[in-house]
C-alpha positions as CSV (number, residue, x, y, z in Angstrom):
1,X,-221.8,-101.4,-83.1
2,X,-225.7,-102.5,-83.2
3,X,-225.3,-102.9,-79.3
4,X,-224.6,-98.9,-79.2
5,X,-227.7,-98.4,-80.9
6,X,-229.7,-100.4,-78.4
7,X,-227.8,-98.8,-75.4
8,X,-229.5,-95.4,-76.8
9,X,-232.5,-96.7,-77.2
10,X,-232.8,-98.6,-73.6
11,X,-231.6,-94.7,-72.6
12,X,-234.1,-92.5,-74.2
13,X,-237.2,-94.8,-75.4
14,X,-237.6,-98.0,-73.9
15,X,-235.6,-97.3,-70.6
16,X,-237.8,-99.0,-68.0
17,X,-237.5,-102.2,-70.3
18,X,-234.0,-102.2,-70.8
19,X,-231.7,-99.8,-68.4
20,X,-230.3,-102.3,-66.8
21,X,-230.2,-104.9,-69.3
22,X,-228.1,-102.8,-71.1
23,X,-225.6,-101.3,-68.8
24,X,-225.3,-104.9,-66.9
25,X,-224.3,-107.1,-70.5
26,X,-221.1,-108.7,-71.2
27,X,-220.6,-107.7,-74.2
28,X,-219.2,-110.7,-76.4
29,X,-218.4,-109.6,-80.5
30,X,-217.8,-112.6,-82.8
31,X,-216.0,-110.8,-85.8
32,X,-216.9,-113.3,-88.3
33,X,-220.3,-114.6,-89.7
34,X,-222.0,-117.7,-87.8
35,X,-221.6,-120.1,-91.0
36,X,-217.6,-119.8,-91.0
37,X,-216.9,-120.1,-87.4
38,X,-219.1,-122.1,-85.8
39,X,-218.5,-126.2,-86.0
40,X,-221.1,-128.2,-87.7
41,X,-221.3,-130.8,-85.2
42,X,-222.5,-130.1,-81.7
43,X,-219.4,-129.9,-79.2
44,X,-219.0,-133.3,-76.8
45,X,-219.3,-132.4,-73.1
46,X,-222.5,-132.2,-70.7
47,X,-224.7,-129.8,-72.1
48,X,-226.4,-129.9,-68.5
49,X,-223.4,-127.4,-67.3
50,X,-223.7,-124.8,-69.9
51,X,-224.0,-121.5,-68.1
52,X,-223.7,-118.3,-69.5
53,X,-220.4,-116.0,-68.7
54,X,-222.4,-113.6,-66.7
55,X,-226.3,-113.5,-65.9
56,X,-226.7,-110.7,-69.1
57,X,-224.7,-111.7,-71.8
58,X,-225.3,-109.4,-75.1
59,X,-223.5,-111.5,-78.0
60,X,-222.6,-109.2,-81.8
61,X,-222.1,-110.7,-84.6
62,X,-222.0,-109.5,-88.6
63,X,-225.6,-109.8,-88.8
64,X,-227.3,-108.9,-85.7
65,X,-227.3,-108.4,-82.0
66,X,-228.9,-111.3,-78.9
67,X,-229.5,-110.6,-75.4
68,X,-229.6,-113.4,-72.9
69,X,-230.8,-113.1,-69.5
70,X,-230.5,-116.0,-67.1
71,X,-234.1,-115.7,-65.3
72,X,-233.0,-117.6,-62.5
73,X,-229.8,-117.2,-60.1
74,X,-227.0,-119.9,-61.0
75,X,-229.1,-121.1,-64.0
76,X,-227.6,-124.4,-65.6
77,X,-228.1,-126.5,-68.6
78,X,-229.9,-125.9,-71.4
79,X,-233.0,-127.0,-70.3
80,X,-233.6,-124.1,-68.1
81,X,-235.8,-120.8,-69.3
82,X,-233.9,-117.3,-70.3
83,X,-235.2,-114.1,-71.8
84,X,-233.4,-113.2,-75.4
85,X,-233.6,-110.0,-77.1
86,X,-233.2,-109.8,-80.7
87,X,-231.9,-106.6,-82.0
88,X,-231.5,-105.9,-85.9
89,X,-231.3,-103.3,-88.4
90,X,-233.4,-103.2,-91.2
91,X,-231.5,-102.7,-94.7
92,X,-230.6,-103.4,-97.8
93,X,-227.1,-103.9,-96.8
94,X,-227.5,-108.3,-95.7
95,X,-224.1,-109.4,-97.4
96,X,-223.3,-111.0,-93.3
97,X,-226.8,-112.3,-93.4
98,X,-227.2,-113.4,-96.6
99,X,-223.9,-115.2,-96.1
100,X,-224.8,-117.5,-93.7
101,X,-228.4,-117.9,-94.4
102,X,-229.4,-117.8,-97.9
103,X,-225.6,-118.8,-100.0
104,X,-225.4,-121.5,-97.2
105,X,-229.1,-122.9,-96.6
106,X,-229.7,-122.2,-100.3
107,X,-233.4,-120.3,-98.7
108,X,-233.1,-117.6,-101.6
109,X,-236.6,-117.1,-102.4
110,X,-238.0,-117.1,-98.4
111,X,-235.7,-114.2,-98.1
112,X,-237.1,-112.6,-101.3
113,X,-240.6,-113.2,-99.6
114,X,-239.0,-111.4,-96.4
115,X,-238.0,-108.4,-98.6
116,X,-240.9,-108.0,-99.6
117,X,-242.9,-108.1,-96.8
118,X,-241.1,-105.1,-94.9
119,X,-242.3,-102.2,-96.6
120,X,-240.0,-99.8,-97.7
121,X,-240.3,-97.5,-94.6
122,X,-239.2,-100.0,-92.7
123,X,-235.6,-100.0,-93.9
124,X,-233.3,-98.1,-91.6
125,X,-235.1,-98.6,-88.6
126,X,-234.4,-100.8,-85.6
127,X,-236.3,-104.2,-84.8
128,X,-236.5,-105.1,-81.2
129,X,-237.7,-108.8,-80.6
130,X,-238.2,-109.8,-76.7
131,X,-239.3,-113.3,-75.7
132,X,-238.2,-116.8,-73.3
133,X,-235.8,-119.5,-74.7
134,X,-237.6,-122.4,-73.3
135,X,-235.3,-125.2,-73.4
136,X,-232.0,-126.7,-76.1
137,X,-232.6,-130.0,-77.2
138,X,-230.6,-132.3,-79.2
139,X,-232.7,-134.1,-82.2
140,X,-232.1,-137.7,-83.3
141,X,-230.1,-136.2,-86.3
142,X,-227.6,-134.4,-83.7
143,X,-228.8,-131.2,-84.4
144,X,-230.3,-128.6,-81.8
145,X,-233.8,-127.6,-81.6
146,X,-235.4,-124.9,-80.5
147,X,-238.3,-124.1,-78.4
148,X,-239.0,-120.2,-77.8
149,X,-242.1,-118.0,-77.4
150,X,-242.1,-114.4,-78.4
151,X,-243.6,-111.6,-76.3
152,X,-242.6,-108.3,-77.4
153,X,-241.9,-106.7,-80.8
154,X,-240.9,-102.8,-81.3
155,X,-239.9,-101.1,-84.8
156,X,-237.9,-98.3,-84.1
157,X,-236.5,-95.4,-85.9
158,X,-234.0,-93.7,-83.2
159,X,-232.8,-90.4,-85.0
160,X,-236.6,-89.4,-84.3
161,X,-237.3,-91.0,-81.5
162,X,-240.2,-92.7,-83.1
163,X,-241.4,-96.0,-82.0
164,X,-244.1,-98.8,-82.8
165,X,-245.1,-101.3,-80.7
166,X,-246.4,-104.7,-82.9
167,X,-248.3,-107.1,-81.4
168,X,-246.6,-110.4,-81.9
169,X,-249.7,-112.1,-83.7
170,X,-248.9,-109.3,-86.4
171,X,-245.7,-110.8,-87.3
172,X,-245.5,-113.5,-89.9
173,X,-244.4,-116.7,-89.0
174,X,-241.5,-116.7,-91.0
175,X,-239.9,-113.8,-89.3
176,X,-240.6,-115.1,-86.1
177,X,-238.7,-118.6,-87.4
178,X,-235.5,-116.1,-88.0
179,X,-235.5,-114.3,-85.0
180,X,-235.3,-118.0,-83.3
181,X,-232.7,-119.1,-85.3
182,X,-230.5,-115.6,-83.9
183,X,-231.4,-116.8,-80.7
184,X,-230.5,-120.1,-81.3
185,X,-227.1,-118.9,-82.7
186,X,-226.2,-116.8,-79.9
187,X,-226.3,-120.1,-77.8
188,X,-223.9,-121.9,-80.6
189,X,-221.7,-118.7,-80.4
190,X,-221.4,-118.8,-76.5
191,X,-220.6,-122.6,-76.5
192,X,-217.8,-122.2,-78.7
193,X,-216.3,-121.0,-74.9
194,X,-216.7,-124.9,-74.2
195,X,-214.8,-126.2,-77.2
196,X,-211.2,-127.1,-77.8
197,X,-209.4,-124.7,-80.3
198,X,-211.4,-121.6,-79.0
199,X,-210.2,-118.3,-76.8
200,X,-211.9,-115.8,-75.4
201,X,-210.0,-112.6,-75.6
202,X,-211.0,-109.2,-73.6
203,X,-210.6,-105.6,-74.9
204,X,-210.5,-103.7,-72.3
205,X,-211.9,-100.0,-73.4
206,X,-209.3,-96.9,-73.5
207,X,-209.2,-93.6,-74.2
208,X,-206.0,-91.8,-75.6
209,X,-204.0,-94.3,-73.6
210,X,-205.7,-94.0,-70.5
211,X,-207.9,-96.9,-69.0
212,X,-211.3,-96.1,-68.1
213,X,-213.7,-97.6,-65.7
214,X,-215.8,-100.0,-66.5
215,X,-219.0,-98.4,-64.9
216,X,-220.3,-94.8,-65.4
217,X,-221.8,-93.1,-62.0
218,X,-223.6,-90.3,-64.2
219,X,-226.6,-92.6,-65.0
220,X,-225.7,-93.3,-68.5
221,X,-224.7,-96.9,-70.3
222,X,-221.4,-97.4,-70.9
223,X,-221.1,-97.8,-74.5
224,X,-218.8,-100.9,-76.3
225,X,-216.4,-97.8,-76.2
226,X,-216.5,-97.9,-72.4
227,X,-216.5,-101.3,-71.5
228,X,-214.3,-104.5,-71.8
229,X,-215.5,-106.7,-74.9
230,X,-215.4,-110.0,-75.2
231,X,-213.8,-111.8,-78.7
232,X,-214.1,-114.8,-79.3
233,X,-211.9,-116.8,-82.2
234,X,-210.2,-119.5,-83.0
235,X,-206.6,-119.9,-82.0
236,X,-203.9,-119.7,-84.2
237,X,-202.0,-122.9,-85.1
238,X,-198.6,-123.1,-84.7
239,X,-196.3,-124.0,-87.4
């Protein structure tokens, strides 16, 4: 999983930024792509009592991997600031991302232009993208809107250690409008929790049979491996 990758990363290169972030996450995996599972209209209840499951909430899915933080204790709504962090591999191999981005938004050539903006040794390494969702809002159209501001960007390749800190006013526009739509996608993915005809399902991690503990005392993050995950799908009708 990508959130392994980032676990060794917040261990070995960017440790006093994400430790803790990444041994405290819930870790949530949606097993199929954004544009098949989630509902095209925006669930009926009080968005004013979305909360997240847990204060850090890491949420997997085919094409990439969000942090959310809650910033404040008990934080409510969807009007209320939380850190996200974006985590994505750069390849070649987009068949979850194309998917649900290009095939269903029909954006085939601003995804060309993407492709050709990251050079080729680019490809393989790790993007890390920190910044604050602002607020949720819901547009005239019934549709949600984002606002977000980006503080952080790091290309990473892990097998050697290497890492490059981009300043965010480096970044074109249009990757910065992705990595917003992850974040914003995350969100949709946690309030599927809220819907009717959705389960939550936990994994609890085991080893040859044998249950292991959720938290390591040696100082290292549990990896998904060694902790309880989170799945969330549809249920299955009954006939």
């Amino acid at each position: 999983m990508l959130f392994d990758q980032f676990t060794t990363i917040a261990e070995h290169l960017l440790k006093e930024e994400y430790f803790h972030i990444a041994k405290d996450s819930m870790l949530f995996k949606i097993d199929k792509p954004p544009h098949i599972i989630l509902p095209k209209k925006i669930p009926k209840f009080n968005l004013g009592k979305f909360q997240l499951p847990s204060p850090t909430v890491a949420i997997e899915d085919p094409a990439n991997l969000v942090i959310l933080c809650d910033l404040h204790k008990n934080a409510k709504g969807l009007s209320v600031r939380r850190k996200f962090i974006d985590v994505e591999q750069l390849n070649k191999d987009d068949s979850a991302y194309s998917q649900y981005q290009i095939k269903e938004a029909g954006r085939l050539q601003e995804y060309e232009k993407l492709d050709r903006m990251i050079s080729n040794s680019d490809w393989g390494k790790i993007a890390i993208t920190e910044g604050i969702v602002n607020e949720v809002t819901v547009t005239a159209d019934k549709k949600f809107a984002l606002d977000i501001e980006f503080n952080k960007r790091y290309l990473i390749m892990p097998d050697k250690q290497q890492i490059e800190n981009i300043p965010i006013n480096q970044v074109d526009t249009f990757v910065l409008r992705l990595i917003g739509g992850h974040a914003l996608t995350a969100i949709e993915e946690l309030l599927l929790l809220y819907r009717k005809g959705f389960i939550s399902i936990k994994k609890s991690p085991k080893v040859h049979g044998i249950q292991m503990s959720e938290s390591k005392s040696d100082g290292k993050i549990p990896r998904s491996s060694e902790r309880p995950i989170y799945v969330i799908k549809k249920k299955k009708k009954k006939f």
